[in-house]
PADREN-842947 format. One record per atom (N, C-alpha, C, CB): residue in three letters; x, y, z. Coordinates in steps of 0.02 Angstrom, whole numbers, plus 50000, padded with zeros to 5 digits. Glycine has a CB too. Example, Ala and Ser with C-alpha at 12.3 -4.5 7.8 and 13.67 -1.06 7.14 Angstrom:
ALA506604971650390/ALA506154977550390/ALA506604983550390/ALA505654977650452/SER506424988850354/SER506844994750357/SER506455000250394/SER507044997050286/
END
This chain:
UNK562835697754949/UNK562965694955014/UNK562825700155069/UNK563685692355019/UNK562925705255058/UNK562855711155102/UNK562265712455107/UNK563165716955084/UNK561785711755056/UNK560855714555062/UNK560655705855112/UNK560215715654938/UNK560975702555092/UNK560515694355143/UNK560885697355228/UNK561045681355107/UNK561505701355233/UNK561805701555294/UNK561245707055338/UNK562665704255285/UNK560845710955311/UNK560625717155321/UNK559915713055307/UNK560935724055272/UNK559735709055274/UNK559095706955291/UNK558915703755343/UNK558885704055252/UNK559345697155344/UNK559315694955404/UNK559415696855484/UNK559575691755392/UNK559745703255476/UNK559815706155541/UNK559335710755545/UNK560465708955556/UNK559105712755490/UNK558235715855493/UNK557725711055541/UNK557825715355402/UNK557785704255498/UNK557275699155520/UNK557345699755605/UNK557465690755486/UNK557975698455615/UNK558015697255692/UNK558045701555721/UNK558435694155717/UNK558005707755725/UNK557715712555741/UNK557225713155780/UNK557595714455704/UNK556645711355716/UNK555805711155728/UNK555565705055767/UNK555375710855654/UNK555975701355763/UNK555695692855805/UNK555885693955857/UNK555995684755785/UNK555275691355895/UNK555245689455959/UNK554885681655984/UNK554895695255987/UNK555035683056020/UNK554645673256032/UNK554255675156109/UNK555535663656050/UNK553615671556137/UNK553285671456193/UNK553105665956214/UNK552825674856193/UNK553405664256275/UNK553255656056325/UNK552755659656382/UNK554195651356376/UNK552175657056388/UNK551655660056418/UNK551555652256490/UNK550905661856346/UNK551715653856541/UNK551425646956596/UNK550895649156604/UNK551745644956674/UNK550475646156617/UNK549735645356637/UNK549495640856692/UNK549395643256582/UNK548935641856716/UNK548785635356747/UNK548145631256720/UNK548705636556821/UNK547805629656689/UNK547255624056680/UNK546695623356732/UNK547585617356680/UNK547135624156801/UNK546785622756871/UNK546365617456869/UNK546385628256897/UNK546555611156819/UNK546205605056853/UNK546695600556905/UNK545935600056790/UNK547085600256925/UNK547355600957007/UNK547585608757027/UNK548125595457020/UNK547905604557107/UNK548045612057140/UNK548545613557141/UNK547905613657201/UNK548865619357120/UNK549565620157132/UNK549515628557165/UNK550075618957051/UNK550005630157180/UNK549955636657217/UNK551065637757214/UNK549405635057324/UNK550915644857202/UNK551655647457189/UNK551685651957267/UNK551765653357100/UNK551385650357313/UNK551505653657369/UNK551685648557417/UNK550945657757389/UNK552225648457460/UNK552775645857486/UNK552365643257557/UNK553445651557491/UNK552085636357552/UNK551885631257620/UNK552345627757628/UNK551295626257619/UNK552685629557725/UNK553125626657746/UNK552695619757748/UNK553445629957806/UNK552385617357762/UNK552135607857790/UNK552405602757699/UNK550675606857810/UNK552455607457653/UNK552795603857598/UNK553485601257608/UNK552815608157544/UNK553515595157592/UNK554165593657625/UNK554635591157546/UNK554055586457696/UNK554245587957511/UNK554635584557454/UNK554895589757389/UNK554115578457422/UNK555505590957372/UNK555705595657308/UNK555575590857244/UNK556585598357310/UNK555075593357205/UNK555015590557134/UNK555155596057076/UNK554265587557123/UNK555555593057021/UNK555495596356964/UNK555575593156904/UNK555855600856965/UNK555155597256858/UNK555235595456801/UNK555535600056732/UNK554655593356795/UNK555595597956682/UNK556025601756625/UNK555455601856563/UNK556845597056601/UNK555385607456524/UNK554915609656494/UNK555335611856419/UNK554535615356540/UNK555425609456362/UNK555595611956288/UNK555465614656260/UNK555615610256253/UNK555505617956235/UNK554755621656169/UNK555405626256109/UNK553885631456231/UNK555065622956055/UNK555515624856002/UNK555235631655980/UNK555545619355941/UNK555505634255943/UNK555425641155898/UNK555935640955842/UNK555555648255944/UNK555575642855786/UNK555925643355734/UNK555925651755696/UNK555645637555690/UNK556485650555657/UNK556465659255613/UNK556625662555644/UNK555905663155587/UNK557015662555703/UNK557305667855725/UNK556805670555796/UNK557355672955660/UNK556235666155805/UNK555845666155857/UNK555215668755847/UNK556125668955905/UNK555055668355777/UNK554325670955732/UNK553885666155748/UNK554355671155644/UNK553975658855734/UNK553555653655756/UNK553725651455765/UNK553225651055742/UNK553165647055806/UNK552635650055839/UNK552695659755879/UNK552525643855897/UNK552185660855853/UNK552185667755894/UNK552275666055960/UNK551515672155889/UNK551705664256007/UNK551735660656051/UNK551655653456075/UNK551535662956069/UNK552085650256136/UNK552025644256150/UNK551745643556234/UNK552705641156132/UNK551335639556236/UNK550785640456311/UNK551095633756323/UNK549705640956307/UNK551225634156411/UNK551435628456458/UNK550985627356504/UNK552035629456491/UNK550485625156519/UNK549965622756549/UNK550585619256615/UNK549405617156492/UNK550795623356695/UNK551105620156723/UNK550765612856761/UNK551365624756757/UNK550035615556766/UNK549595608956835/UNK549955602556786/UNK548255608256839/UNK549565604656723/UNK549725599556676/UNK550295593656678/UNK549845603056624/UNK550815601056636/UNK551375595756666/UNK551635592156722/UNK551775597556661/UNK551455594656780/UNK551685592256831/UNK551485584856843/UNK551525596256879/UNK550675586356842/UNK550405579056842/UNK550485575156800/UNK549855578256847/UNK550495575856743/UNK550765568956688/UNK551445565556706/UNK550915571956603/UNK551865570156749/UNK552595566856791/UNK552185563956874/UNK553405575456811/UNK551635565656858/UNK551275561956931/UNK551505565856995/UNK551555553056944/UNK551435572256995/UNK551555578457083/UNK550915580857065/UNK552345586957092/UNK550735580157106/UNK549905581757130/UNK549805587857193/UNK549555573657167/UNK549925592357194/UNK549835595257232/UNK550305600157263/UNK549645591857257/UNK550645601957203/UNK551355605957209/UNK551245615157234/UNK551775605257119/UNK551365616657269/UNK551545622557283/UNK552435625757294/UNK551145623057340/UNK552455632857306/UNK553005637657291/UNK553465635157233/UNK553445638657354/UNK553075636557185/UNK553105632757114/UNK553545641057083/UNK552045629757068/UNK554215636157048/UNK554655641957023/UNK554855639956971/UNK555205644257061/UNK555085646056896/UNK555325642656843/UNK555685648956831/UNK554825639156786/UNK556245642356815/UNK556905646856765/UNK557175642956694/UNK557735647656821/UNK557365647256658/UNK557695644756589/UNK558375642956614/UNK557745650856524/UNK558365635256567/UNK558705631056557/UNK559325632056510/UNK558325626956542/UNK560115636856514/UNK560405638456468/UNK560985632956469/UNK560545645556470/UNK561095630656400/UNK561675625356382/UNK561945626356340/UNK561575619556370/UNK562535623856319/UNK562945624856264/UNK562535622456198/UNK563625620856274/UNK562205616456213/UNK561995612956148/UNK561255619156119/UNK561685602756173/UNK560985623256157/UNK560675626756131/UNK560825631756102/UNK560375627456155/UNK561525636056097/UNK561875639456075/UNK562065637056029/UNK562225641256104/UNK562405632056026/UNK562425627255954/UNK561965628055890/UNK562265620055975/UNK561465625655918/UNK560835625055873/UNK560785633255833/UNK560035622955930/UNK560715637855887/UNK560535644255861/UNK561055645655817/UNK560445649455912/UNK561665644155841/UNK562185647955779/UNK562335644955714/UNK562905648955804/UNK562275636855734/UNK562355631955672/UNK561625632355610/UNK562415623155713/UNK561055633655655/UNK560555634755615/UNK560315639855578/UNK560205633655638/UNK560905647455612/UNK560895653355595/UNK560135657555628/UNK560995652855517/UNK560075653355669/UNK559205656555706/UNK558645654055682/UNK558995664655694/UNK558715647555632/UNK557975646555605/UNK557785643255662/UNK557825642155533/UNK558255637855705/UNK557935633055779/UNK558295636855829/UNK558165623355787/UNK557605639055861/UNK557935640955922/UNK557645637755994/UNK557895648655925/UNK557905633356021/UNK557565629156080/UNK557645634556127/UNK557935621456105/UNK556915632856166/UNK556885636056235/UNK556675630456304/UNK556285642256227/UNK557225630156334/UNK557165624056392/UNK557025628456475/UNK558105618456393/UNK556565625656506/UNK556305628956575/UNK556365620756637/UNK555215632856558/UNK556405625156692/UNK556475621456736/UNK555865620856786/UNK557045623156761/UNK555345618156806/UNK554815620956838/UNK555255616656890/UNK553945619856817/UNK555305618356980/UNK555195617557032/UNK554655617357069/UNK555465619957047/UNK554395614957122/UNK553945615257166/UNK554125610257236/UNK553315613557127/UNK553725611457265/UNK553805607557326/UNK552865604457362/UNK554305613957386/UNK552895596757360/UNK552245593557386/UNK552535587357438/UNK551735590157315/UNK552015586057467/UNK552155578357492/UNK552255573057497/UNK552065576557504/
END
């Protein structure tokens, strides 16, 4: 029991996990702050990782993307933060680190 306690805290150690935003640039979005934007939109972004955050090595968020499939077209002073909840703490401890959810918040502001 003691060599799985010392392995596994080996494992997690070495794991790391990477959420990469991007843009696509097939619309326009811009993370630089235009006052004539008047409307606040946001959306919420998931992305699982398993093993302690081994895999996926990395996970890519295409933001234009998302935005427009929720239909904001033209979002600027575009901001993201992680999404922390109890139920994801859950997961990590009940699963012992094999699921580890990662939840993001994209903001922006369009017309």
């Amino acid at each position: 029991m003691k060599k799985l306690c010392i392995l596994l805290s080996f494992i997690n150690l070495l794991s790391c996990s990477s959420l990469s935003f991007i843009s696509s640039q097939q619309t326009s979005i811009s993370f630089d702050d235009e006052n004539q934007k008047t409307k606040e939109v946001s959306v919420e972004v998931s992305k699982p990782f398993y093993m302690w955050g081994l895999v996926p090595n990395e996970q890519v968020v295409e933001v234009d993307k998302v935005l427009s499939e929720k239909g904001f077209e033209n979002v600027s002073n575009i901001s993201i933060k992680e999404i922390k909840t109890n139920d994801k703490a859950l997961w990590m401890f009940f699963t012992m680190g094999m699921y580890y959810p990662q939840s993001f918040r994209i903001t922006g502001r369009m017309n």
